[in-house]
N, C-alpha and C positions, 0 to 999 in steps of 0.2 A: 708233419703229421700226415698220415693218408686213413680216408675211410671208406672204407667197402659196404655197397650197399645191396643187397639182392645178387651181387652175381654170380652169373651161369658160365661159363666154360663148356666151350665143345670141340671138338676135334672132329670135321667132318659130324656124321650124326649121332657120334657117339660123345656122350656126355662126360665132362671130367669133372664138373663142381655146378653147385645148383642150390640159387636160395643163399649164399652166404655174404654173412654181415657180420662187419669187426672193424677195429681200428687199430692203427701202430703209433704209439707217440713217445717223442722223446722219455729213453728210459728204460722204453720195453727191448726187451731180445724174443727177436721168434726164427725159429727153424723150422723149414719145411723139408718133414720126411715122407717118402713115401717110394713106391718103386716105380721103375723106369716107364716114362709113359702114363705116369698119373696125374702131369699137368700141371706141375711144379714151376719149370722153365714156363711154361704160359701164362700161371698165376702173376711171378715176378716181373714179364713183361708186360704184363696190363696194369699192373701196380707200378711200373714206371713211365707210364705213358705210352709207351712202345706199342700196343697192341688195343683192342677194343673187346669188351665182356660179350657176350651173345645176349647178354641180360643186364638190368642194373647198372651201377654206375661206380666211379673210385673220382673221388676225388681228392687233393695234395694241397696241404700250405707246407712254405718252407720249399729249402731246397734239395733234390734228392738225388743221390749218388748211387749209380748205376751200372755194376759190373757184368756183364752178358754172360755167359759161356765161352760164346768166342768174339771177342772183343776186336773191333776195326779202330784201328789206330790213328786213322787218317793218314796227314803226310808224311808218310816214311823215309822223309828226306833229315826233318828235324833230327834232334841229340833227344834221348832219352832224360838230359834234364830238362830242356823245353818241353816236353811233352806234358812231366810231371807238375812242374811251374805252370803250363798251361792252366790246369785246374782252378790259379786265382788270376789271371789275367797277368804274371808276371812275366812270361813267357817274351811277350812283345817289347815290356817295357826291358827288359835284362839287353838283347837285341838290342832295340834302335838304342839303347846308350851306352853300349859297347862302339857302334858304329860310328856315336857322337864323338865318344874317346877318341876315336882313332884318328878321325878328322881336325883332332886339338892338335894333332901334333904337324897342322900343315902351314910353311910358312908362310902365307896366304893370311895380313891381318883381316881379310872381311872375310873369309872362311873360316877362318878362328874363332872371330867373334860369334859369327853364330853357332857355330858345333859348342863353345861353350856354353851360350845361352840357351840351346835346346839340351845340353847335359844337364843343367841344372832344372830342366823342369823337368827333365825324365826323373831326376833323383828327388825330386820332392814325390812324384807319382813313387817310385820305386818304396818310399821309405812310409809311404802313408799305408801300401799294401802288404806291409807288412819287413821290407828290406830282407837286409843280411840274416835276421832272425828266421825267416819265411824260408829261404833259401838252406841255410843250417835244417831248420826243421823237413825240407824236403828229401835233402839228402840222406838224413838220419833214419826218413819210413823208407826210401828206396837202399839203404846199407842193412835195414832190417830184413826184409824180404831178400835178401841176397842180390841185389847189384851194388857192386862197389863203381869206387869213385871213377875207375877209368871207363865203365862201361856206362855210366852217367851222359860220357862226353860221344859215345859212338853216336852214331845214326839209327834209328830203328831199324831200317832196312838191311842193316849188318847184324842184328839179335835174330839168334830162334823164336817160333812162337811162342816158347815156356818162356825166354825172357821178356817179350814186348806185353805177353799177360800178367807179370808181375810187374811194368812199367805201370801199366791201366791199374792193376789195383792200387801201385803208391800214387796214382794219379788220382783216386777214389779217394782214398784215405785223406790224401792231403787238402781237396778241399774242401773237409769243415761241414760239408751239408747235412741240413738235421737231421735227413732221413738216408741209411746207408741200403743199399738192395742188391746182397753179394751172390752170384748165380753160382755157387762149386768153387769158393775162393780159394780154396786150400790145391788146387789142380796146380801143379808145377813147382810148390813149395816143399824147403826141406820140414824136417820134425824141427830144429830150433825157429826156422823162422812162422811156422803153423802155430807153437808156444807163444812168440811175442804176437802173432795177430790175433791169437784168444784174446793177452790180455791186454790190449790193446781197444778189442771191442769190447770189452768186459769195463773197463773205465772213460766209453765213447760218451759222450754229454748228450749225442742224441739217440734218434731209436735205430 
């Protein structure tokens, strides 16, 4: 949930919003129209924290997912399905027990022993966050938005911007947070996959 209380928005000394109070909570849908330079993109970042009101206050329960304009990916070294997994913390644990795996296979029994005791407590982590299910479900919002499964395994730093911004939004989407704050989602998206993100948001459990 976020609530807005009294703010003011300004641009330099020109005014964009003044005096306004509302709330978003799980359930609701709101769109902000308005034309270019009306203080939309400003709004949406002081309603994520991003930014500070010249007035009044916003304050957040819950967690809230944050799509920018133009979205910083951080380490452009990562696969765009870490990226996406990043969003529940699976990211790290997918990794170090991949890495665990790998070291099961060394004929080294005290190296063995422990790469399998550290797999097995990656895999209890792994399966409490959700597992193979989580991972299914990631790649299903990132095959909606148009990345398929090979461009899953690239690096960011090999995608166009239009693809590493449809990475952030299946990074958004996937994780769960009550409050969604999408700044121009539809920017790099075909018509079928703009269709499943309607109704997608249209049956989101939060606001």
């Amino acid at each position: 949930m976020i609530t807005a209380s009294g703010i003011e928005l300004r641009a330099g000394s020109r005014i964009l919003l003044e005096g306004a109070s509302f709330r978003v909570a799980a359930g609701d849908r709101v769109g902000l129209v308005g034309r270019n330079g009306a203080g939309k993109t400003t709004l949406t970042k002081v309603l994520a924290g991003q930014g500070q009101p010249a007035a009044g206050s916003v304050t957040s329960s819950g967690g809230i997912g944050y799509l920018p304009q133009d979205p910083r990916t951080g380490d452009l070294t990562v696969t765009a399905r870490q990226r996406i997994l990043s969003a529940r913390g699976l990211d790290r644990i997918v990794t170090d027990r991949r890495t665990a795996e790998q070291r099961m296979s060394s004929a080294d029994p005290e190296t063995l022993e422990r790469a399998m005791a550290r797999f097995a407590r990656l895999q209890e982590e792994f399966e409490a966050a959700g597992g193979y299910a989580a991972e299914s479900e990631a790649a299903s919002i990132a095959s909606a938005l148009g990345i398929d499964e090979g461009r899953l395994d690239q690096s960011l730093e090999t995608l166009s911007g239009g693809q590493r911004r449809r990475v952030e939004l299946a990074r958004i989407l996937f994780s769960g947070n009550e409050t969604l704050l999408l700044d121009e989602p539809t920017n790099h998206l075909d018509a079928d996959s703009i269709a499943w993100l309607r109704d997608h948001l249209k049956n989101y459990k939060g606001g």
